[in-house]
C-alpha angles and dihedrals in degrees: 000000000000130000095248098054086059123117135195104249089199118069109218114192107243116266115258113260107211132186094041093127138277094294088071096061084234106075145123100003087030095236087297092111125233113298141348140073093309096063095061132096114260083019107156143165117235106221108260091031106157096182102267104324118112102274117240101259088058096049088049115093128239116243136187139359121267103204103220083214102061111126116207105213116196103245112222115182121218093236084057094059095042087056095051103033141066137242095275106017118141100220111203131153093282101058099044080053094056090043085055080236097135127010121236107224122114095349116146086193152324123273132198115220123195098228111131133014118281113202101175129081110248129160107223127209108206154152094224141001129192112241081243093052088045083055097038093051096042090044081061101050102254128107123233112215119195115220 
């Protein structure tokens, strides 16, 4: 192989060649037209421009408050559990995790709720727990622990 026996594998279409006369359809003014701000050099278009009027997410009002605080929690119900795990079992985060029962991603814990019934004795690793879920859990044999 030698350099000058190398081709492009990827055909690129020519650049456009502006400014070669009127018979090139993209003379004089370089397809640009006569005045304004688009004739002008740097001339560019911000995204939304609606040619002077106030564009649409400025006459849109703002609504609400996001707290930068907020904390997203995972919610786990107890009938969930009773249905994946065995009599005995301790469930923590890392369990439901290998059982593909919560995802992991932007979650600030993992909280217990009380819907559905739970009939086995598990002992049960948390952030939080309902008072519900705390009942429902202890009436069943099995212990909650906070982290």
């Amino acid at each position: 192989m030698k350099l000058h026996s190398l081709t492009n594998s990827v055909k690129r279409p020519s650049r456009k060649r502006v400014g070669r006369g009127a018979a090139s359809l993209s003379g004089k003014t370089c397809g640009r037209g006569e005045n304004g701000y688009g004739s002008r050099s740097g001339s560019k278009r911000r995204a939304y421009f609606e040619g002077g009027q106030i564009p649409l997410f400025r006459r849109l009002p703002k609504r609400g408050f996001k707290n930068p605080n907020h904390k997203e929690f995972t919610l786990v119900n107890v009938s969930t559990l009773d249905a994946n795990f065995e009599n005995g079992d301790t469930v923590d985060r890392a369990a439901l995790l290998a059982k593909s029962l919560i995802n992991d991603e932007k979650s600030a814990g993992l909280k217990i709720l009380a819907d559905g019934e739970i009939s086995k004795s598990l002992t049960i690793v948390a952030d939080r727990f309902s008072k519900a879920a705390i009942r429902k859990v202890e009436e069943a044999g099995g212990a909650c622990k906070t982290v």
